[in-house]
N, C-alpha and C positions, 0 to 999 in steps of 0.2 A: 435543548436536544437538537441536534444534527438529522433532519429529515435524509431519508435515503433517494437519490435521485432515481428518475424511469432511464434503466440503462438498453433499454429494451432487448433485443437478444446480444448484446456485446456482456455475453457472460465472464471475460479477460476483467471488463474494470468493476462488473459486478462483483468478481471474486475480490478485485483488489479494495474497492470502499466498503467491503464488509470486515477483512482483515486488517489493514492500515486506518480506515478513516477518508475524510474529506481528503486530505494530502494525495490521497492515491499510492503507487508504487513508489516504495523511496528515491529511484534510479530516475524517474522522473523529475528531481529536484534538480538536478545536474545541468539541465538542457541549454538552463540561461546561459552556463559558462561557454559553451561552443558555439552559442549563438552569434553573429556580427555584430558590429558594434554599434550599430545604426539600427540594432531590433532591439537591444537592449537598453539601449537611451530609447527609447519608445517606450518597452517596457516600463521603466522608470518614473516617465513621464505621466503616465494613466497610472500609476500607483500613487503620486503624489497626486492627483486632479481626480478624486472619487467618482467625480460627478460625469468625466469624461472630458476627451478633446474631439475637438473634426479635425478632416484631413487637412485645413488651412491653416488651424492654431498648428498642429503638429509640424508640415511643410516648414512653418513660420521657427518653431522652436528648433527643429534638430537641422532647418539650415538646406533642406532638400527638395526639390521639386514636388508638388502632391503628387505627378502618376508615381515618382519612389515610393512617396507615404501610401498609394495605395497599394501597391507591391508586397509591402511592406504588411499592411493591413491583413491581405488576404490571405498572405503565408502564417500570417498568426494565427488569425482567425480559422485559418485550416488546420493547425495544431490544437486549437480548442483552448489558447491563452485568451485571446478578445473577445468582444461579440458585440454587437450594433447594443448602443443605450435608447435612451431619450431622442425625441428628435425636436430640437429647440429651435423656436421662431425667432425669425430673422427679421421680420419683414417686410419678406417677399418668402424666399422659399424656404422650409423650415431646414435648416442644420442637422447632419446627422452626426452622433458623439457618438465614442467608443469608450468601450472599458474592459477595464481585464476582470476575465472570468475568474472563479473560483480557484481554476486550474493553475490561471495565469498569476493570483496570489501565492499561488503557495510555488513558485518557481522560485521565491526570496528565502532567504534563512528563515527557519523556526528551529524553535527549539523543543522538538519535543521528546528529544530525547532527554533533555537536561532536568524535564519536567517529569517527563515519564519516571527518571530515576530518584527524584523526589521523594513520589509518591510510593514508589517500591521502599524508597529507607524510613519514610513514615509510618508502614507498616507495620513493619519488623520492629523500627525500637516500642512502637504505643501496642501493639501485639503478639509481639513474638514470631520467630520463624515459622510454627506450626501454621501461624493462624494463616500469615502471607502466605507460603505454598499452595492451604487449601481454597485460599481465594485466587491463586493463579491456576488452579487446574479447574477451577468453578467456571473462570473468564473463557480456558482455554474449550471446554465442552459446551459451551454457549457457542461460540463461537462454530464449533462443529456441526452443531443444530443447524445452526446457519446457514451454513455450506452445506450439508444436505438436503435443506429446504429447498434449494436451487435444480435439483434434477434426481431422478429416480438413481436409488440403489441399485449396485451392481448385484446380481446374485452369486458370481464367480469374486471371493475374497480380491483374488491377484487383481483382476480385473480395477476393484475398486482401489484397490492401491495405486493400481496406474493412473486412475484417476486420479488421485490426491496428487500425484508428482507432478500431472498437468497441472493442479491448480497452484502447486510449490513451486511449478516453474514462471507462471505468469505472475506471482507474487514478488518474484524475483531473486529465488532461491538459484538458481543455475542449477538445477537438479540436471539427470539426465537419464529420465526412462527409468527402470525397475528392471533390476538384476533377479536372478535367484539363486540363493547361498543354500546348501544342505536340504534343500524343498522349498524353502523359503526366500518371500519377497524382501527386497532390500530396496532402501531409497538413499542415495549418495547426493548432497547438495555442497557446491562449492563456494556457497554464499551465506551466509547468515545473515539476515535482516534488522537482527536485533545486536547487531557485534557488538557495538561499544558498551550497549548497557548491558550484554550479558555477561562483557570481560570482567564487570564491576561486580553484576549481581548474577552468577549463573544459575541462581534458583528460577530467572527467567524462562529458561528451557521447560519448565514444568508446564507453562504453559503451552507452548508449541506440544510437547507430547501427549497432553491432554484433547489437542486439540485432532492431534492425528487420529488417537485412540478411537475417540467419539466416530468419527467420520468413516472409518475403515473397520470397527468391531474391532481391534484387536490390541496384542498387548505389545509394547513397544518395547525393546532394544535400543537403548542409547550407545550403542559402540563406539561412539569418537565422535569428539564436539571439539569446531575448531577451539568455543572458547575457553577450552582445558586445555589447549595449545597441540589440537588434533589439526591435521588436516585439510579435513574434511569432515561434516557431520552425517554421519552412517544410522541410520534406522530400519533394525531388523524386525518386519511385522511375524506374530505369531497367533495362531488361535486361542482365543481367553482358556482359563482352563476353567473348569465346570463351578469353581468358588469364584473365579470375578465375572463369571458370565454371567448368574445369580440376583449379581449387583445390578441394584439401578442403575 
């Protein structure tokens, strides 16, 4: 099991390692590509060497002066890919190693979407669709819990929708703020997070609405998903009616 890190008040990655996981926001896998080519061979470097390099073995391998490697270091290190290891005897004065953080792992390809969709088709064929849906809307209102757990409820419904779209925006949804349609709130996101595996499986989406439901009280409106070849993904909240408000 995956301990939860102390995020302390940075509730942005609290939201995102409760939703995503250790990975964090998916948008964050990106970063290595635009990185220079001289942070990236670094990167690489302390992925292959577990144990850590210092800025001399480093200097020594990618061919640069240590003040670069430490330049180098500290703009890492300020993005939260590295962080000081071990400090190994020399000696004389002990060596200080570096290594890439948690962060800075998961900056490499994984696959977990390939895995994720796995486990979705294992479902389905050894229990049938009924069973996989009710275990993605089970996932999705755990997960709501969750996120509630992190700050007081709105008492103004709208209110708490706006909040959820804060939290769909930092997730990485491109949402943008809370409209209102006929009295009602609407949330428009121009991103989906689960695209690939929803084009494949979009019983997926059960889960995302479950999870909104939970969070916000209310009963959800799926009006247009992009991965029914929508758009946009549009979710109209409404008041439960007096039979699912009932419901546990």
């Amino acid at each position: 099991m995956v301990s939860k890190p102390d995020f302390g008040q940075n509730r942005a990655a609290a939201a995102r390692f409760t939703y995503f996981g250790p990975q964090g926001a998916a948008s964050e896998k990106t970063m290595i590509k635009v990185m220079g080519q001289r942070q990236q061979a670094l990167l690489k470097l302390l992925l292959r060497t577990k144990t850590g390099l210092t800025v001399d073995e480093l200097s020594r391998k990618l061919e640069v002066t240590r003040n670069a490697v430490r330049q180098h270091l500290a703009s890492l290190e300020n993005d939260g890919l590295i962080e000081p290891g071990i400090s190994r005897p020399s000696g004389g004065r002990p060596e200080q190693l570096y290594v890439l953080s948690d962060k800075g792992k998961e900056m490499f390809p994984r696959q977990y979407s390939w895995f994720a969709e796995l486990v979705i088709e294992s479902i389905r064929d050894e229990a049938g669709e009924g069973v996989l849906n009710a275990r993605l809307g089970r996932m999705g209102e755990r997960i709501g819990d969750q996120l509630l757990a992190q700050g007081a409820v709105e008492s103004n419904p709208q209110k708490q929708v706006e909040k959820l779209s804060g939290i769909m925006q930092e997730m990485g949804y491109n949402t943008h703020g809370v409209s209102v349609i006929d009295g009602e709130p609407v949330i428009e996101a121009d991103n989906c997070v689960f695209h690939n595996l929803a084009m494949k499986n979009p019983d997926i989406c059960r889960f995302d609405l479950a999870m909104m439901a939970r969070f916000t009280g209310s009963t959800i409106d799926h009006q247009e998903c992009m991965a029914l070849g929508g758009n946009v993904c549009r979710f109209k909240f409404s008041a439960p009616s007096k039979k699912e408000s009932g419901k546990d």
